[in-house]
Kinemage of the C-alpha trace (Angstrom):
@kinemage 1
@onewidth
@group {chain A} dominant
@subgroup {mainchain}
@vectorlist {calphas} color= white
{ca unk a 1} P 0.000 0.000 0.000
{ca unk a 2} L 1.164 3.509 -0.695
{ca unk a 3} L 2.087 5.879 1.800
{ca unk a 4} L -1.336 7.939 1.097
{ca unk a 5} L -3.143 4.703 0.850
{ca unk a 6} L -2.192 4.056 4.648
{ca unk a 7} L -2.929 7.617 5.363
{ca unk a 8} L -6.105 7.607 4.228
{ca unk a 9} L -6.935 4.100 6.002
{ca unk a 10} L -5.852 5.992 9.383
{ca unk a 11} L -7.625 8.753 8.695
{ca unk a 12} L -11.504 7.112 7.653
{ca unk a 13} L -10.809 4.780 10.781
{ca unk a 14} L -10.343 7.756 13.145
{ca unk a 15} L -12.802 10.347 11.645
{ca unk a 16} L -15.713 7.557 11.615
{ca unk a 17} L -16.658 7.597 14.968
{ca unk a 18} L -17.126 11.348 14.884
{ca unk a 19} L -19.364 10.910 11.834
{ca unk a 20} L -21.601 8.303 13.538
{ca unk a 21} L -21.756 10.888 16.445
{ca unk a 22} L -20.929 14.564 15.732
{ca unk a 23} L -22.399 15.807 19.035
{ca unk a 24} L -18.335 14.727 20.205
{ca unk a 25} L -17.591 17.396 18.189
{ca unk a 26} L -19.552 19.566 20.493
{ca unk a 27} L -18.271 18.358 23.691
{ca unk a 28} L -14.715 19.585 22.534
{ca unk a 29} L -16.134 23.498 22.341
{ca unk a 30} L -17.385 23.295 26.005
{ca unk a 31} L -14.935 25.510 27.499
{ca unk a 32} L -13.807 27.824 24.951
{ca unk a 33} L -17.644 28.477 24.278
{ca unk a 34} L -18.048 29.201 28.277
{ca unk a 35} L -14.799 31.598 28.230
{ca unk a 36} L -15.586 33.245 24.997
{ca unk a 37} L -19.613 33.483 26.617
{ca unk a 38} L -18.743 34.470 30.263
{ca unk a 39} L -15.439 36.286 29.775
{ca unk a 40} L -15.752 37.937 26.373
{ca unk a 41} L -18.258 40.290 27.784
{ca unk a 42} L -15.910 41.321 30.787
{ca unk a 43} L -13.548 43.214 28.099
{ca unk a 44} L -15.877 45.554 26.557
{ca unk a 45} L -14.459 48.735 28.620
{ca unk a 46} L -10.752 47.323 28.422
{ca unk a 47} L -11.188 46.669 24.820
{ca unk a 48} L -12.905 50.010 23.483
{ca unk a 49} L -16.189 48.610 22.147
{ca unk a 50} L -17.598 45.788 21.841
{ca unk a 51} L -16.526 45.232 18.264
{ca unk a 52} L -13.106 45.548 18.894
{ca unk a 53} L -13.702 43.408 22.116
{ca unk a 54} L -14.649 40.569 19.812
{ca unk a 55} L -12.393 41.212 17.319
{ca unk a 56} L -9.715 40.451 19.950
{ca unk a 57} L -11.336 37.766 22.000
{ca unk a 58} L -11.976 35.885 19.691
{ca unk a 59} L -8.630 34.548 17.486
{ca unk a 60} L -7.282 34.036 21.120
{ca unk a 61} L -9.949 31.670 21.564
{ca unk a 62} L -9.637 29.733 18.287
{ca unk a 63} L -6.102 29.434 19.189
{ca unk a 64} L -7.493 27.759 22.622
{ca unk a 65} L -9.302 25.568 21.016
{ca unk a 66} L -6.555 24.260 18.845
{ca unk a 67} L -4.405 23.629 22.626
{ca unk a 68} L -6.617 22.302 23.989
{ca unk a 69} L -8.164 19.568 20.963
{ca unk a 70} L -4.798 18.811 19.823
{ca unk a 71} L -2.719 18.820 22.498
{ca unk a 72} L -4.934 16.097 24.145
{ca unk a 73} L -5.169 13.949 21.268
{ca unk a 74} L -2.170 11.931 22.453
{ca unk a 75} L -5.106 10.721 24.969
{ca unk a 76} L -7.098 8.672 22.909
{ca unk a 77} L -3.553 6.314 21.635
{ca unk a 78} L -3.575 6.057 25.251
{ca unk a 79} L -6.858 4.088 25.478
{ca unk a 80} L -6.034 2.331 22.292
{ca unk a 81} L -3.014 1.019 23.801
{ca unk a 82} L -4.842 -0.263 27.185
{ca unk a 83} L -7.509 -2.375 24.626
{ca unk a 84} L -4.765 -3.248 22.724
{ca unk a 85} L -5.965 -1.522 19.648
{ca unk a 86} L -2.630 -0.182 19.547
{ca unk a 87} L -0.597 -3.357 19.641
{ca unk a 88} L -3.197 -4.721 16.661
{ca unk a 89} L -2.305 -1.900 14.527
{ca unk a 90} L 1.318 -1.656 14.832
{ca unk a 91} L 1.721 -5.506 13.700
{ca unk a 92} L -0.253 -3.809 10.384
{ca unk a 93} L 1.675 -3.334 7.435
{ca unk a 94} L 0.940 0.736 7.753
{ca unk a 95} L 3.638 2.805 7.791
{ca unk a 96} L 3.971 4.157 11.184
{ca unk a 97} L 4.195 7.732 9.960
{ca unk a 98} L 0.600 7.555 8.159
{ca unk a 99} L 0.039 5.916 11.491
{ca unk a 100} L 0.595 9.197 12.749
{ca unk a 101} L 0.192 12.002 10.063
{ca unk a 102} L -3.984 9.942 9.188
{ca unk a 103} L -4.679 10.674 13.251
{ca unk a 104} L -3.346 14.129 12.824
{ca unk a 105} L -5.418 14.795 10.152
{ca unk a 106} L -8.552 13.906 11.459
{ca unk a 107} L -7.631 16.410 14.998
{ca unk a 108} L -7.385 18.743 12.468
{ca unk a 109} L -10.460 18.515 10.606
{ca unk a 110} L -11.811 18.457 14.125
{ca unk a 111} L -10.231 21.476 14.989
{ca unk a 112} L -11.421 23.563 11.722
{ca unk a 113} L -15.170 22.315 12.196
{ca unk a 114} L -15.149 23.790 15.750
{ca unk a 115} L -13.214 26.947 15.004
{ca unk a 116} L -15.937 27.798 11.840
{ca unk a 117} L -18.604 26.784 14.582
{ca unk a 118} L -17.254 29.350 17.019
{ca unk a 119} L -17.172 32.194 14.262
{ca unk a 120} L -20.484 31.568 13.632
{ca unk a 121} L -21.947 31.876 16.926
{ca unk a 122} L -19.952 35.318 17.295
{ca unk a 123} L -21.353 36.599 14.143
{ca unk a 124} L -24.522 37.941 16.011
{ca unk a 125} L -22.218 39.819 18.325
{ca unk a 126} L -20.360 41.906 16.470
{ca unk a 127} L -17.726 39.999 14.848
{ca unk a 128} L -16.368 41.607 11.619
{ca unk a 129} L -16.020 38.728 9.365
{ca unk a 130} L -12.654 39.764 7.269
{ca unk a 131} L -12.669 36.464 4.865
{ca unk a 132} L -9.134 36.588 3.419
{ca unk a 133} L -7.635 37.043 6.890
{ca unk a 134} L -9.650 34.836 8.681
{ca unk a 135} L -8.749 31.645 6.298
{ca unk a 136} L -5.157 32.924 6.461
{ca unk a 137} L -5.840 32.829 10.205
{ca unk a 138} L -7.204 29.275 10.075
{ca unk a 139} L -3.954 27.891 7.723
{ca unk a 140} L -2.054 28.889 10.715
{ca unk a 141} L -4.358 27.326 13.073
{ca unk a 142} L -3.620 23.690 11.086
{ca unk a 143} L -0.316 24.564 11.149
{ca unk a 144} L 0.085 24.433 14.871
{ca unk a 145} L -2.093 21.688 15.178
{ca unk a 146} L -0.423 19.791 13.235
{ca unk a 147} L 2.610 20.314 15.789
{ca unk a 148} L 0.365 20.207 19.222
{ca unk a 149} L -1.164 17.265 18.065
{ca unk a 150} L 2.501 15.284 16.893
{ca unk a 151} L 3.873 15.760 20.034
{ca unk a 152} L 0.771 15.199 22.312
{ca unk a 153} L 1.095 11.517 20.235
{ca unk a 154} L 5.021 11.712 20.981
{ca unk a 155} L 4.191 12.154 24.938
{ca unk a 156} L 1.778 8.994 24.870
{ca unk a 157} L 3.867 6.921 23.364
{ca unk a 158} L 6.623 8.091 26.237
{ca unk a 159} L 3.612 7.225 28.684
{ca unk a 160} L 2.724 4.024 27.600
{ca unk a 161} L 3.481 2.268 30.616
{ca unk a 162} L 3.031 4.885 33.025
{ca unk a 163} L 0.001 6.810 31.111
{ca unk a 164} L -0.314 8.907 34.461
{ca unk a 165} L 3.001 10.745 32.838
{ca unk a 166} L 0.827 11.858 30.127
{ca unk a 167} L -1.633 13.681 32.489
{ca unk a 168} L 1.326 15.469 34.126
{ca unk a 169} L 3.264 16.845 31.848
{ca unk a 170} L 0.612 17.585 29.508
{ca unk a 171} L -1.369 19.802 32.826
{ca unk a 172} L 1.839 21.207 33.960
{ca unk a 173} L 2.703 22.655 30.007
{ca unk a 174} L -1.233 23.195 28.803
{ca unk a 175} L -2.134 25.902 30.919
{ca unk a 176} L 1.208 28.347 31.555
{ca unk a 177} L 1.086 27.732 27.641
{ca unk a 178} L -2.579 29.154 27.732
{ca unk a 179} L -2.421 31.936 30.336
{ca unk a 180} L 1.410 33.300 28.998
{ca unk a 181} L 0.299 33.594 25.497
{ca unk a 182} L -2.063 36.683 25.779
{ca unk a 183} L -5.591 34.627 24.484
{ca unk a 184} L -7.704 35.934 28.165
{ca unk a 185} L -5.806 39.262 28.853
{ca unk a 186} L -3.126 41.478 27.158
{ca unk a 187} L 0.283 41.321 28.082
{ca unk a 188} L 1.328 44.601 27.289
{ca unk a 189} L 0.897 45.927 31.289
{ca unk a 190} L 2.869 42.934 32.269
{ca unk a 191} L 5.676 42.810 34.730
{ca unk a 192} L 9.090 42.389 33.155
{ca unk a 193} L 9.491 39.623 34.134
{ca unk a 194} L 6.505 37.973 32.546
{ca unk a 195} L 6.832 39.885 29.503
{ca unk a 196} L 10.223 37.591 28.814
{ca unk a 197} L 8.784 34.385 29.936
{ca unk a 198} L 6.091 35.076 27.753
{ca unk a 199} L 8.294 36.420 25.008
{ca unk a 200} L 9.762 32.243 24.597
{ca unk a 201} L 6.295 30.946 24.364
{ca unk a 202} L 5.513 30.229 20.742
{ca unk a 203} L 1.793 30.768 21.152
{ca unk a 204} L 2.303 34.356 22.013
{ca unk a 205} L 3.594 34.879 18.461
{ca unk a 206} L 0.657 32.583 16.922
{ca unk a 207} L -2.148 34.307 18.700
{ca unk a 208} L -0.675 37.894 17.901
{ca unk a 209} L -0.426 36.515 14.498
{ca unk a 210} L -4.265 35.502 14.382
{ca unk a 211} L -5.119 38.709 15.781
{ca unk a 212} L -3.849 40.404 12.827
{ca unk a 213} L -5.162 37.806 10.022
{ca unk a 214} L -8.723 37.696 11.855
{ca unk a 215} L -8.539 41.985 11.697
{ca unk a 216} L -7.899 41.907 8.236
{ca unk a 217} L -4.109 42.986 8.253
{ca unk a 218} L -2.541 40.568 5.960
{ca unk a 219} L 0.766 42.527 6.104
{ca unk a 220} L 1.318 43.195 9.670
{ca unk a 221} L 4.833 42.133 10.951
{ca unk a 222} L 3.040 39.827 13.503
{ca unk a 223} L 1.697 37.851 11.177
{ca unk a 224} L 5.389 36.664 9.386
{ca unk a 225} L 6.358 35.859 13.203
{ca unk a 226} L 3.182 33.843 14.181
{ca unk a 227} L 3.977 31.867 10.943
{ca unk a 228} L 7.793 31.069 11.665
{ca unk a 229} L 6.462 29.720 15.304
{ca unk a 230} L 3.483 27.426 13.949
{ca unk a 231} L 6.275 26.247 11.453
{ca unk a 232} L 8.742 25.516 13.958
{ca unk a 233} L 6.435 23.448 16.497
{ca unk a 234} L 4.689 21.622 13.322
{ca unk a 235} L 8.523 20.470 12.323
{ca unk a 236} L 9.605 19.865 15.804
{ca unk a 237} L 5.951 18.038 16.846
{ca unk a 238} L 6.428 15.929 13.633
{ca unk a 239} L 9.750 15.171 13.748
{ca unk a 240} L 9.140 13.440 17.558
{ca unk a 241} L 5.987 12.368 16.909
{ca unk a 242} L 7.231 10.264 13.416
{ca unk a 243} L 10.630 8.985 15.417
{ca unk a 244} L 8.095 7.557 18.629
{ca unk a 245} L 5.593 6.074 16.340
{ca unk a 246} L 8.853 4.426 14.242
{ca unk a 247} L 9.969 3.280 17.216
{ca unk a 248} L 7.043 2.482 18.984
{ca unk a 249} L 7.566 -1.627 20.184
{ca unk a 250} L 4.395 -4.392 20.779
C-alpha cells in the first residue's frame, strides 16, 4: 500500500466515529464556548467597544481551542493502547508515519469544524467577518495543530506504561502555555518579568499573528512571526511524533 493509501486508512478509521456521532464534536467546544460566553463580555471597557472586544477575544480563543483539541489527542492512543488496539495496529503493514500524520489529520479537521462553529456563533455579536484574513488565520491554526497534536502523540507513546506521565506533563505545560500567550488578557501591562517568559512561548507569536489575520491585516509584521512559530512546532511536533511512532515496540 502507498504511503497515502495508509494515510487515508488511518484517517476514515479515526474520523468515523465522529461521523456516527458529531455531538463529540460539540463536547470539545465546552470551554472555549463558556470563556468566549462568560469572559468575552468582561472586556468591553478594556477593549474600546464591543466590536473591537470581539475582534480580539476571539482569534485568542480559536487558538485555545486548537491547545486544547490537539494537544490532548495523544489521549485517545492512550486508550487504544490499554484495549490493545494499539498493539493490533502496529503488527499492520501501515507505515507508522501515516500511522501518525492519518490521526493528525482527522484532529485537524476536528479542529477547523469547531473553530468555523465558534465564528459563527460570534457573528450575532459583532464579529467583523474579514474572509481573506480569517482563512489565512485558520492555515495557521492547522499549522500548529499539526505540531500540538505530533507531540501530544510523541508524549503517549513516552507514557505508555506509566500513562499517568501523560496527564502530568501535559497539565503542567497546557495551561502556563494558555495563560502566557495573551488569548484571556493582554500582556502589554505585564511585569518584566513575565513579559520575557512570555516572550519564549511560541503561542504568544501565533495568537498575535491571528489577531492580525482575523482583523484583516494581511501585512502586519506579527503575522510573518506567528507563521515562523506554527512552522517551527509543526517540524519539531512531527519530527518526535514520526521517530516515537517508528519506534514504537508491541
Amino acid at each position: 500500500m502507498s504511503f497515502v493509501a495508509n494515510t487515508g486508512t488511518v484517517f476514515a478509521r479515526e474520523i468515523r466515529p465522529d461521523l456516527r456521532n458529531p455531538v463529540s464534536i460539540l463536547f470539545g467546544m465546552a470551554q472555549p464556548l463558556v470563556f468566549l460566553l462568560l469572559f468575552g463580555p468582561l472586556l468591553s471597557g478594556m477593549s474600546g467597544g464591543q466590536e473591537t472586544q470581539w475582534q480580539w477575544f476571539v482569534p485568542g480563543i480559536v487558538v485555545m481551542l486548537g491547545l486544547f483539541g490537539t494537544f490532548s489527542a495523544g489521549y485517545y492512543l492512550l486508550v487504544e493502547g490499554d484495549s490493545g488496539t494499539l498493539e493490533r495496529m502496529l503488527v499492520t503493514p501501515l507505515s507508522r508515519t501515516a500511522m501518525l500524520i492519518g490521526r493528525t489529520m482527522k484532529e485537524l479537521v476536528t479542529l477547523l469544524v469547531q473553530a468555523l462553529l465558534i465564528i459563527i456563533v460570534v457573528l450575532p455579536l459583532g464579529f467583523e467577518l474579514h474572509l481573506v484574513g480569517i482563512l489565512a488565520g485558520l492555515v495557521v491554526l492547522v499549522v500548529l495543530g499539526v505540531g500540538l497534536g505530533s507531540l501530544s502523540f510523541a508524549l503517549a507513546l513516552k507514557a505508555r506504561k506509566s500513562p499517568t506521565l501523560f496527564y502530568v506533563v501535559q497539565q503542567m505545560l497546557l495551561m502556563p502555555l494558555l495563560l502566557l500567550s495573551g488569548v484571556l488578557l493582554p500582556m502589554d501591562t505585564a511585569p518584566a518579568w513575565l513579559a520575557t517568559v512570555a516572550g519564549i512561548n511560541p503561542l504568544t507569536y501565533v495568537v498575535e499573528a491571528e489577531r492580525a489575520l482575523f482583523a484583516g491585516d494581511l501585512t502586519n509584521i506579527t503575522v510573518l512571526y506567528g507563521v515562523v512559530a506554527a512552522v517551527a512546532v509543526a517540524s519539531i511536533g512531527l519530527f518526535l511524533g514520526t521517530r516515537g511512532m517508528r519506534r514504537a515496540s508491541l
